[in-house]
C-alpha positions in Angstrom: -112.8 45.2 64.5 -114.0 41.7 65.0 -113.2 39.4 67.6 -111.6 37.2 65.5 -109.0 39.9 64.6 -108.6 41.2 67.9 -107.5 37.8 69.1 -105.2 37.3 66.5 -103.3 40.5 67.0 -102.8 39.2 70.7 -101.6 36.8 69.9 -98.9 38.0 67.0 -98.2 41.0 70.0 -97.2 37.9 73.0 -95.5 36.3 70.3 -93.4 39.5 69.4 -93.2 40.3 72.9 -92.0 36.6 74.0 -89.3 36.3 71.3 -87.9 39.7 72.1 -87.5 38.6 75.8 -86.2 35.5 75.1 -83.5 36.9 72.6 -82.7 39.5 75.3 -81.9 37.3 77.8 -80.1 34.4 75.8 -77.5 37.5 74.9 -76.8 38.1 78.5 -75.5 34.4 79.0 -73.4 34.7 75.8 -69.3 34.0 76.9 -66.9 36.0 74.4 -63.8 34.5 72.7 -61.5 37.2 73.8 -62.6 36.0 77.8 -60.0 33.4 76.9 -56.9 35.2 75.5 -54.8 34.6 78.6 -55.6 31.2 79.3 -53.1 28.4 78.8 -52.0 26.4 76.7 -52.7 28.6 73.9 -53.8 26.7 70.9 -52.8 26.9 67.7 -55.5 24.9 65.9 -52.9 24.3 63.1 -50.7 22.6 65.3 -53.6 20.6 67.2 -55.5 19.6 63.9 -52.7 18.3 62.0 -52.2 14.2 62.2 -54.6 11.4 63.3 -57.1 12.5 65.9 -59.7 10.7 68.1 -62.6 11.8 69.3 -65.7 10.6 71.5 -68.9 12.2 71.8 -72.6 12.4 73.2 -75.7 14.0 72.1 -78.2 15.2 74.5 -81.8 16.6 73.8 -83.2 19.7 75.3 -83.7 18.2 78.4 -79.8 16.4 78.9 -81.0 13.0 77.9 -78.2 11.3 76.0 -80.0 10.1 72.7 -76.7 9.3 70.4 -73.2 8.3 71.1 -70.2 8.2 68.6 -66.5 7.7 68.1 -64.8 10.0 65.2 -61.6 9.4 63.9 -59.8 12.6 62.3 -57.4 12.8 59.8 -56.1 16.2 59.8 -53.5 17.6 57.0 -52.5 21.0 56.6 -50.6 23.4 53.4 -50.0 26.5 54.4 -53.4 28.4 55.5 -55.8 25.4 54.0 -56.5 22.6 56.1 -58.2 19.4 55.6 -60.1 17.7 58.4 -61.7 14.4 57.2 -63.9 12.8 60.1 -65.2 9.3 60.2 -67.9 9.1 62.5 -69.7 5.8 63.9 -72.4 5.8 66.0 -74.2 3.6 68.4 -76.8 2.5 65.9 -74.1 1.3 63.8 -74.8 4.0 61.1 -71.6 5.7 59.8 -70.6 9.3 58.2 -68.1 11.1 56.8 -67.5 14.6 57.2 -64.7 16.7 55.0 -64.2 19.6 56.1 -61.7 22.2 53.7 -60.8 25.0 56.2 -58.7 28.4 55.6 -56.9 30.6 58.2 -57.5 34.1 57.8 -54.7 35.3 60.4 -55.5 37.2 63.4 -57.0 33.9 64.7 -59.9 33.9 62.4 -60.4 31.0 60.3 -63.7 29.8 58.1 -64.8 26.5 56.9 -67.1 24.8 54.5 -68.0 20.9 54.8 -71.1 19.5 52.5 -73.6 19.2 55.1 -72.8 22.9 56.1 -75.2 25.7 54.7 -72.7 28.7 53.7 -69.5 29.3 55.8 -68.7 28.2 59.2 -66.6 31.0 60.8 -64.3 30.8 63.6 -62.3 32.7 66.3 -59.0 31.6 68.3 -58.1 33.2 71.7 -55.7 31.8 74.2 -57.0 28.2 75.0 -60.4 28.2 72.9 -61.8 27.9 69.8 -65.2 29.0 68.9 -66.6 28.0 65.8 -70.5 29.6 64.2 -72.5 27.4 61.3 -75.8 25.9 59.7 -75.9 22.3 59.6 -78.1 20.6 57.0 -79.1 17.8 59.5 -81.1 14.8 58.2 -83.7 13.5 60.4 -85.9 10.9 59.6 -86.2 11.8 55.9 -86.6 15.7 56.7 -83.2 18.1 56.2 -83.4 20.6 59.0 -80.7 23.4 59.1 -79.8 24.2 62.7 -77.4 26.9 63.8 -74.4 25.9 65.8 -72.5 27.6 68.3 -69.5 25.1 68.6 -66.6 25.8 71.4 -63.5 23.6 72.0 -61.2 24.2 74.7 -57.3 22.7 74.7 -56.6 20.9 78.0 -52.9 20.1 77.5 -50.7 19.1 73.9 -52.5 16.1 73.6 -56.5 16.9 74.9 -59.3 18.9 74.2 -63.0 19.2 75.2 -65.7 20.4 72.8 -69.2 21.5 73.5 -71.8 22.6 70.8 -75.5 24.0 71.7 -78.1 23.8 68.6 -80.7 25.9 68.4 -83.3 26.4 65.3 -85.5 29.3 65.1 -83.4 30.4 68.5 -84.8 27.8 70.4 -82.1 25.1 72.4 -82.7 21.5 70.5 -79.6 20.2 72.6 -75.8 19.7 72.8 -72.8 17.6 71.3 -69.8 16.9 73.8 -67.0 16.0 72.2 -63.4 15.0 73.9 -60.5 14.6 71.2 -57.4 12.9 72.0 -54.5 13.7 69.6 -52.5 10.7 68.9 
C-alpha cells in the first residue's frame, strides 16, 4: 500500500468518523412536535392563515450576524383542506419576491405544501401551540441555485401573534436562521 493511499483512507475514515458524530449529536438537540400538544392557545393554522397577514423577519449567518431584513405581507385564503398563502416579500436591499404557496391538510394535524422555489413537498405537523414545517429550498445566490433543507417552527403567542424560527443547513451543516414574527390583521 503506498503512502499516498494510506493517507487518503485516513482521511475518508475522520471524515466518516466526524459526520457520524456530528449527526449523533445534532439528533440529541432535536425538540418533537408532540412536546407541544398541551400548550396554549392551540392553533389551528386554518384559522390563523386565513386573511391578510404581516410579517417581519431577519436573517442571520452561522455565526448570528444579521445579514438580510424583510417585511412580508400574506394574503391567506382557504377552501376546504386547500389553502393559498401568497407572500410579498421586500427586503432591505430593495429587491422584492413573491412566494405562492398551495398547501393541503391532511387531518390529524398533518398538512404538506408545494411553492415554486420548493424542491418536492414541504411537510408539516400541528400540536397544541406549534407548527413545524420540513422542506428544500431552491435558494438563489449570486447566480448559483443551492437547495438547503429547512426545519421551519412557528409558535402561536395569542389570536392575533406568532413567532417563527427556521435553521438551514446544507449537507447537515447550520448556514443560519430566519426569525419571523407575524401579526394577523
Amino acid at each position: 500500500m503506498t503512502q499516498a493511499t494510506l493517507f487518503f483512507r485516513r482521511v475518508a475514515a475522520s471524515i466518516g468518523i466526524a459526520l457520524a458524530l456530528s449527526l449523533t449529536l445534532a439528533g440529541c438537540g432535536a425538540q418533537a412536535i408532540n412536546e407541544y400538544a398541551s400548550e396554549k392557545p392551540a392553533l389551528e393554522l386554518r384559522d390563523y392563515f386565513n386573511g391578510t397577514l404581516d410579517a417581519y423577519g431577519i436573517f442571520t449567518d452561522r455565526s448570528g450576524k444579521v445579514v438580510k431584513r424583510f417585511t412580508v405581507v400574506i394574503t391567506c385564503t382557504w377552501s376546504g383542506d386547500d389553502g393559498v398563502l401568497d407572500e410579498d416579500f421586500t427586503y432591505s436591499d430593495g429587491t422584492r419576491q413573491r412566494r405562492v404557496w398551495r398547501l393541503k391538510h391532511r387531518g390529524s394535524g398533518r398538512y404538506t405544501g408545494q411553492a415554486d422555489d420548493i424542491v418536492g413537498q414541504a411537510d408539516g405537523r400541528q400540536s397544541g401551540n406549534a407548527f413545524n414545517w420540513i422542506y428544500t429550498m431552491a435558494l438563489p445566490v449570486d447566480g448559483t441555485v443551492y437547495e438547503v433543507q429547512f426545519d421551519d417552527w412557528m409558535y402561536l403567542v395569542n389570536d392575533k401573534n406568532m413567532i417563527n424560527k427556521a435553521s438551514m443547513r446544507k449537507f447537515g451543516w447550520r448556514l443560519g436562521e430566519v426569525t419571523l414574527s407575524f401579526t394577523k390583521r
